[in-house]
C-alpha positions in Angstrom: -29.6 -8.4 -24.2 -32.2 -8.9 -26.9 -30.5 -12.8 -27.2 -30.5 -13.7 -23.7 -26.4 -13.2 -23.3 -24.9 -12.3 -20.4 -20.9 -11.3 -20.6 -18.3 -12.1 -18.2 -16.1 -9.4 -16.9 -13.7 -11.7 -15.5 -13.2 -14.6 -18.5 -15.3 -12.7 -21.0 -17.4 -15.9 -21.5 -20.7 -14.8 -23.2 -23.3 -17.3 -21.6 -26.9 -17.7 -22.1 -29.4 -16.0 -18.9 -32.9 -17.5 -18.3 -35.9 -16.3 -19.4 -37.6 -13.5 -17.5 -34.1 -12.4 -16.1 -34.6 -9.6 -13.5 -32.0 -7.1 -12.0 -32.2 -9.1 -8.4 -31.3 -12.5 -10.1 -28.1 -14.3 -9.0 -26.8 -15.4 -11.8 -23.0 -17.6 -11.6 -20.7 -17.8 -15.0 -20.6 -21.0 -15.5 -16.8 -21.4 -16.5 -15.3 -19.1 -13.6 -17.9 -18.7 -10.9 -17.7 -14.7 -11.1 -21.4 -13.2 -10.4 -22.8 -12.3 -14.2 -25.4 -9.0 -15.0 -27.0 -7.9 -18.5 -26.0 -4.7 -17.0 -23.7 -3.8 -14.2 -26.4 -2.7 -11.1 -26.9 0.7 -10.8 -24.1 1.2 -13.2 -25.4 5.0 -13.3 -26.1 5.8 -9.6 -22.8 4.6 -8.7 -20.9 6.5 -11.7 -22.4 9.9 -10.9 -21.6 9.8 -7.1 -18.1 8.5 -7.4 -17.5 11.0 -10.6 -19.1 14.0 -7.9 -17.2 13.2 -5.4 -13.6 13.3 -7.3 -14.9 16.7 -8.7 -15.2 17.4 -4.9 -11.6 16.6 -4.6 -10.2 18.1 -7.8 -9.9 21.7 -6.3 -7.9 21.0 -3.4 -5.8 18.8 -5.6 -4.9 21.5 -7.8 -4.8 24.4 -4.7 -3.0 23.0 -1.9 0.2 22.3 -2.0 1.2 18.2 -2.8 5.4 18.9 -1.9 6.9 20.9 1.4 10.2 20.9 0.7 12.6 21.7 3.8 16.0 23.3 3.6 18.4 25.4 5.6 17.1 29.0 5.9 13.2 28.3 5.0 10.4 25.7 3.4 8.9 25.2 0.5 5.7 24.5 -0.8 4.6 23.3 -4.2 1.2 22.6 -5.9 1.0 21.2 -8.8 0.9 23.9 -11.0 3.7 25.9 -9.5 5.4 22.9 -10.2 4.9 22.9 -14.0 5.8 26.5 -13.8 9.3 25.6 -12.3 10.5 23.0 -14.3 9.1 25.3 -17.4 11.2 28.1 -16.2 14.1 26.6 -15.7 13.8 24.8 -19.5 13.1 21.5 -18.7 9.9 21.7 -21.1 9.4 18.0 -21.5 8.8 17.6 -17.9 6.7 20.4 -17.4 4.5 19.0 -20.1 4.4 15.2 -18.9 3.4 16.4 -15.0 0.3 19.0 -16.6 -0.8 16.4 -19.1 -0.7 13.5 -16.6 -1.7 16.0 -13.5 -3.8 18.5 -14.5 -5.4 18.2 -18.4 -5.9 14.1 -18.4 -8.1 14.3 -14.9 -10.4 16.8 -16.0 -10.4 15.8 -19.1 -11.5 12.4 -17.6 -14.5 14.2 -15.7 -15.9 16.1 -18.6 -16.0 13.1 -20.9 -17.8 10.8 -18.1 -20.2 13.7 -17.7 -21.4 13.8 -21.1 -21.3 10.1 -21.6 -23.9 9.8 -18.5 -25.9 12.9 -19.8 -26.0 11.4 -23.2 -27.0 7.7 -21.7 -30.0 9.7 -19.6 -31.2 11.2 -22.8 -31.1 8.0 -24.5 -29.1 9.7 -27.4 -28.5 7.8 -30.4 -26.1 10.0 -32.0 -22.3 8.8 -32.6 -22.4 5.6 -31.0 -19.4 3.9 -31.8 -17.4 7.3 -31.1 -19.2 7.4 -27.8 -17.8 3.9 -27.1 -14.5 4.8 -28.5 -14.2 7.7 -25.9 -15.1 5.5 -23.1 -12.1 2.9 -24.1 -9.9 5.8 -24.1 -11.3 7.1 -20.9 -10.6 3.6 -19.2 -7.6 3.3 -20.4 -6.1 6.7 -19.8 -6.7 7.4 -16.7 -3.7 5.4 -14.4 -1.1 7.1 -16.0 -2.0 10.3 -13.9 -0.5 8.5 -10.5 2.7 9.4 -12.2 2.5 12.7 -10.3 1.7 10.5 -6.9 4.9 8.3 -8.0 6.9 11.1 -8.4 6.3 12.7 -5.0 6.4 9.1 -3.3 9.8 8.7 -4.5 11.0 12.1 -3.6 9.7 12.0 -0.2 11.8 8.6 0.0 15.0 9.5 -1.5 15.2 13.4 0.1 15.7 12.9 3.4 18.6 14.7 4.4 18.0 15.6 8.0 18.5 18.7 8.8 20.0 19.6 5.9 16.9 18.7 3.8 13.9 17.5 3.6 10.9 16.7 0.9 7.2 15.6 2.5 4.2 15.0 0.8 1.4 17.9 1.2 -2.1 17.5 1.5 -2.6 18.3 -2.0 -1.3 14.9 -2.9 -3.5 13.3 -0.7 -6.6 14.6 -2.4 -4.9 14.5 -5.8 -4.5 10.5 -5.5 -8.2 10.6 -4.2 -9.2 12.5 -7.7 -7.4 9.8 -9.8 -8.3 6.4 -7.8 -12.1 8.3 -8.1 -12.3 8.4 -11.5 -10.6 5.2 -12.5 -13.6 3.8 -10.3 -16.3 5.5 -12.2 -15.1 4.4 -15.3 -14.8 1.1 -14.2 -18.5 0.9 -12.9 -19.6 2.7 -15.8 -21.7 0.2 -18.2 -20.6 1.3 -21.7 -24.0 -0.9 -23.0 -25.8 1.6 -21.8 -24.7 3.8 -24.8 -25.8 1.6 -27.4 -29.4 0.7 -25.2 -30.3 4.6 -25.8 -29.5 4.4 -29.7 -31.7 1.0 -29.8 -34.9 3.0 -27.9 -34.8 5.4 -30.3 -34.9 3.3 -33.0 
């Protein structure tokens, strides 16, 4: 910002911004077209209420039940940690482990590191910046592979339809649970990870 560059998200073209550059400024990359900010607008505002509202959703994720599973003689239902517990029980550990890393430790994991990123940006902390920035990558990048639960129980539902026989829907938990994850991939896509290293340089 302090030379007057403006970054691309879309073909990362670094160009130059006019002098006296204000938030309101429509400003075009010249090599794309895509609409180009110092900062993303209201980069903070938007993190916070999308980051609330998946911590809205993250207790009915985790309490209602995301399978009904239908058979002769009674049903079935299955949230996600009973689910974990099953497979535990009946030894298959590495699937147990994959569905509460992906399911349950990587989405609130998620939440508690965009918390303290925004609470650090507010208090225009310059401690640990490039470890702040590195958590952030890992945040971004993390965060998809937790739809492998909402995969799982997509396929099921598809391939278990037995009729009377048997039967596998999805349960509202898995409704709420996919809200959680699309939630937070958005707040850490509108989050502006500049704003980390604009707090170090104020305190400077």
């Amino acid at each position: 910002m302090s030379r007057s560059l403006c970054l691309c998200h879309v073909c990362q073209l670094a160009s130059e911004a006019p002098a006296g550059l204000s938030d309101h400024t429509e400003l075009l990359c010249p090599r794309c077209g895509a609409a180009l900010h110092q900062r993303k607008p209201n980069s903070l505002e938007r993190t916070w209420a999308l980051l609330l509202a998946s911590m809205v959703l993250y207790l009915p994720a985790n309490l209602l039940p995301i399978t009904r599973t239908s058979y002769i003689g009674g049903v079935q239902s299955d949230t996600i940690m009973s689910g974990v517990i099953y497979f535990a029980q009946t030894g298959s550990w590495h699937i147990a482990l994959i569905i509460f890393v992906a399911s349950v430790l990587v989405p609130i994991v998620k939440i508690i590191i965009l918390m303290y990123l925004l609470v650090s940006v507010h208090r225009a902390s310059s401690d640990r910046l490039v470890d702040r920035t590195r958590l952030y990558r890992i945040t971004h990048s993390i965060g998809r592979w937790s739809m492998v639960d909402v995969f799982v129980v997509a396929i099921l539902v598809a391939l278990v339809q037995l009729g009377p026989i048997a039967g596998i829907e999805a349960g509202p938990g898995a409704i709420y649970f996919g809200g959680v994850v699309v939630l937070t991939m958005f707040a850490a896509e509108v989050f502006d990870p500049r704003l980390i290293w604009d707090g170090g340089r104020q305190n400077r």
